[in-house]
N, C-alpha and C positions, 0 to 999 in steps of 0.2 A: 504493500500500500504506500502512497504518496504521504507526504507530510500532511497537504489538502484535504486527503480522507480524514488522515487521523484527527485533522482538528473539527472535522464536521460532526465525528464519530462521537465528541467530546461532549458537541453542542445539543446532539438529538438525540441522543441513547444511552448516555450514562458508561462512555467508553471510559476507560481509569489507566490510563500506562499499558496500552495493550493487551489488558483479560478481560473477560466478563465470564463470571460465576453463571455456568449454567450451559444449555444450549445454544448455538446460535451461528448467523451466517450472515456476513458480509456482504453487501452488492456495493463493487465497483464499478463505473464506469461502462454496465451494463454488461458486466463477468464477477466471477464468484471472487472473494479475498480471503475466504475463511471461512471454515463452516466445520461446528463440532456437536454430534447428540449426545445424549446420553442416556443411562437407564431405561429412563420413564417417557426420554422426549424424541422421538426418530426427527430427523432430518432428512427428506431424500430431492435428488435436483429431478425436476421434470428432463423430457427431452426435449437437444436443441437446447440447453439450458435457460429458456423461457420460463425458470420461474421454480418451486420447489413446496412440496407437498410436508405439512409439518403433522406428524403422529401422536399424542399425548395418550398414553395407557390409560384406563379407566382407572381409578382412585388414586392417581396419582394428586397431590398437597404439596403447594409451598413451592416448589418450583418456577424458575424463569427462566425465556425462550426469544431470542434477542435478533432480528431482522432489518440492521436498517441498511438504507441505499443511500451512494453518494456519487454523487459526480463534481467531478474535479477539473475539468474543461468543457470549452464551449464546443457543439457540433454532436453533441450526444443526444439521442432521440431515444431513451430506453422504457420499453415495455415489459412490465416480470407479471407473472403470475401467480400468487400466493395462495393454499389450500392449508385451512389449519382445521384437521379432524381432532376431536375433540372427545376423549372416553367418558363413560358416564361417571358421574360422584367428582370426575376431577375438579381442581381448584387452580390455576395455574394464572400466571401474566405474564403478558406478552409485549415487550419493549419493541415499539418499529420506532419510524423517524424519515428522515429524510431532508438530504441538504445540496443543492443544488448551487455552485462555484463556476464564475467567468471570468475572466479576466481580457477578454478580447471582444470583439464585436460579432462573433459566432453565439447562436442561444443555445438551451440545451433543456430538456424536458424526460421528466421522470413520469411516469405513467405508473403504479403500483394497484392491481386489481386482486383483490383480497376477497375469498371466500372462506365462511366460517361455516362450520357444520357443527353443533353440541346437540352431545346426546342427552339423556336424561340425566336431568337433577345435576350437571355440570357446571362449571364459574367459571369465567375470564376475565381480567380485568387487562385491557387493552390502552397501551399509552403508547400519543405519537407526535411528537414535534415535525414540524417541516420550519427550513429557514432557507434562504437564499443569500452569497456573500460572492463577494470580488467586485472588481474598480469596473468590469468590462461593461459594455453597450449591449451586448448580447442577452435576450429576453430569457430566463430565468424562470420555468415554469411545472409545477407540479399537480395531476389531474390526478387523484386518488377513487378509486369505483369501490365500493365495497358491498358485496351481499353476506347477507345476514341468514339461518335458518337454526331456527331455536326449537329443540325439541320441547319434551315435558318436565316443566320445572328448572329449566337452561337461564342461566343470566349471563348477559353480556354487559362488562360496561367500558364504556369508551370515552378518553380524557385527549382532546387532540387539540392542535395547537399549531398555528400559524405564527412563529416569532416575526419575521420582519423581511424584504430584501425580497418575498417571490413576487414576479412582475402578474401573473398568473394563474389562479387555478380554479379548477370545478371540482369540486366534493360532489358523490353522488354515492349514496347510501340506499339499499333496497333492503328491508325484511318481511318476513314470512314467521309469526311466532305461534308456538302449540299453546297447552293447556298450561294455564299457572308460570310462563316466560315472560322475562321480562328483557327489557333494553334500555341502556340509560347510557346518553350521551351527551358531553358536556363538550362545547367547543368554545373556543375563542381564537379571534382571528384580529390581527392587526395587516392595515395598507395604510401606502404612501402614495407620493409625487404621483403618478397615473396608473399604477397598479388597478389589476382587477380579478377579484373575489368572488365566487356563484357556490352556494351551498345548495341541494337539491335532496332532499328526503322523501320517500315513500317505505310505508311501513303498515302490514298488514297484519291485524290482532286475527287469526282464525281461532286461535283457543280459549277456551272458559276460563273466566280469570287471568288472563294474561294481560301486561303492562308496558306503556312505553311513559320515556320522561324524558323530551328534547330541549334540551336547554344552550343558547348560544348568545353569545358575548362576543360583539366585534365593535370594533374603532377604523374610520376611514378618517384617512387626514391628507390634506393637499388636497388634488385633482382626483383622490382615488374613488372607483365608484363598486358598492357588492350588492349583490343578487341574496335574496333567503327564501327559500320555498319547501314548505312541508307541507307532507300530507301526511294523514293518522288515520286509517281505515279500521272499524271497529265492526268486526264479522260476530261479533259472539258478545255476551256477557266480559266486558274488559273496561280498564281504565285507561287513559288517555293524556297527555300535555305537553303542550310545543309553545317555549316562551324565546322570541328572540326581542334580546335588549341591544340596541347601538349608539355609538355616541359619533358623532360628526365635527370635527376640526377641520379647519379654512373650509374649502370648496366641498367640504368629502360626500357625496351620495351614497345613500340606502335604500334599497327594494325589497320590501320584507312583505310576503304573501305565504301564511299562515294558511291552513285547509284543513279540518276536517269532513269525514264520511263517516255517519251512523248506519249498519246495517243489522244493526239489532234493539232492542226493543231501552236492553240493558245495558249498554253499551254510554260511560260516561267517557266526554271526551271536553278538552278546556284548551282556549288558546290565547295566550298571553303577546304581544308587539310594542314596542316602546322605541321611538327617535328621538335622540334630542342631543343637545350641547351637555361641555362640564358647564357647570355651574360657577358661575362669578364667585358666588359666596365661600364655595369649596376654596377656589384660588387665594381670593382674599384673605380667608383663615390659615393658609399654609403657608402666604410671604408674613402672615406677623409674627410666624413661627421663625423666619430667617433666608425661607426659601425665594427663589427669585419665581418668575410667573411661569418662565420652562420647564425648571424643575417642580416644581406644585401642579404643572399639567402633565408632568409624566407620571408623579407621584398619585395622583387621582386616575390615571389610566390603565396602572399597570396593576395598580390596586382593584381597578372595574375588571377588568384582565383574569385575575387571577380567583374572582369572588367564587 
């Protein structure tokens, strides 16, 4: 690996001096850097190394299974495919990421298409940073697809995160959940100068007592402009909630279209949208504290950020 990975590796995955405790597999530059399983966790690469099928024994606890991808120059178009079969009772988290590096007027785009399969009464807790860095001109961009299928009593939860630097991306989340599954996803997204953002959910309750909880946090600031669109279809007896809050600095646009579908009698479904500025008074309170009006607006963003 380049010095470039390793410090991407730092920024989005909890790299530490070249180990990570546990399973896990490198993407560089749209080829493999590393890749180790163990016991409980199989790793295997698809063919045509497009991507790689990750195996977790049923009861397996405690465990972590570490995936992220980097690119470290401009001119790279890379597409992977991720499968994470998931045993039943297990409990496991799964560290991704993703960091996308220019340095020249060449772009370079990471595509990572992620299916999850849990079986019954399984846990995932799912963490993943994307960031974008280097001086270059070249557009800086990361499209993440993700489907979901949730067997009986399967929990997925999902902590993802846009730090800063991609010019770029579409998130688009599909699930399919059974009896008593649940999904809980927590995002926050930061854009700048004319970057552009689109979040895209659809999520289907089929089973009795099954739950989703969408919750997303983003900041446009400059020129940048983002997209939010969910949909919550509720086939059965289930609960329901999609709340996106954003805040807007200089010119920054938000498109927030919120959806629910009732197809059952019993079926509770809520949806929460909010625009607006920081607030003067926020600022105001933080320069009498010592801070200047930049730092008091970063300090109320990163804090909105990270709520």
């Amino acid at each position: 690996m380049d010095k470039i990975t390793e410090s991407l590796l730092k920024l989005v995955s909890d790299w530490d001096d070249g180990v990570y405790e546990g399973a896990y597999n490198i993407r560089e530059n749209g080829g493999c850097a590393g890749r180790q399983s163990t016991d409980n966790i199989r790793i295997e690469p698809k063919e045509g190394g497009k991507g790689i099928d990750i195996y977790v024994e049923p009861g397996t606890k405690d465990e972590k299974v570490y995936i992220p991808a980097c690119i470290s120059r401009g001119n790279v178009d890379d597409i992977v495919y991720n499968d994470f079969h998931i045993g039943e009772d297990a409990d496991v988290t799964v560290v991704a990421g993703c960091g996308v590096h220019t340095d020249d007027d060449e772009g370079s785009r990471h595509n990572g298409i992620h299916r999850f399969f849990l079986e019954k009464n399984s846990k995932v807790l799912y963490e993943e940073k994307h960031i974008g860095t280097g001086d270059g001109e070249g557009k800086k961009s990361i499209d993440p697809e993700t489907e979901v299928n949730l067997k009986e009593g399967a929990v997925l939860e999902m902590n993802t995160q846009q730090l800063s630097g991609v010019d770029h991306s579409v998130r688009i989340t599909r699930g399919t959940l059974g009896d008593g599954a649940k999904l809980i996803i927590h995002e926050s997204i930061l854009t700048d100068g004319d970057q552009y953002a689109k979040t895209d959910f659809d999520v289907v309750m089929e089973g009795e007592d099954s739950a989703v909880d969408l919750i997303s946090r983003s900041v446009a600031k400059d020129e940048s402009y983002q997209e939010y669109h969910s949909k919550i279809r509720g086939e059965n007896r289930c609960t329901g909630h999609s709340e996106c809050d954003a805040i807007l600095v200089g010119n920054g646009r938000v498109n927030a279209a919120p959806e629910l579908y009732a197809g059952d009698l019993d079926a509770e479904l809520i949806h929460e949208a909010a625009i607006g500025k920081v607030a003067g008074e926020q600022i105001l309170k933080l320069k009498t504290l010592g801070l200047t009006e930049e730092e008091a607006e970063k300090r109320i963003i990163d804090g909105f950020l990270s709520a």
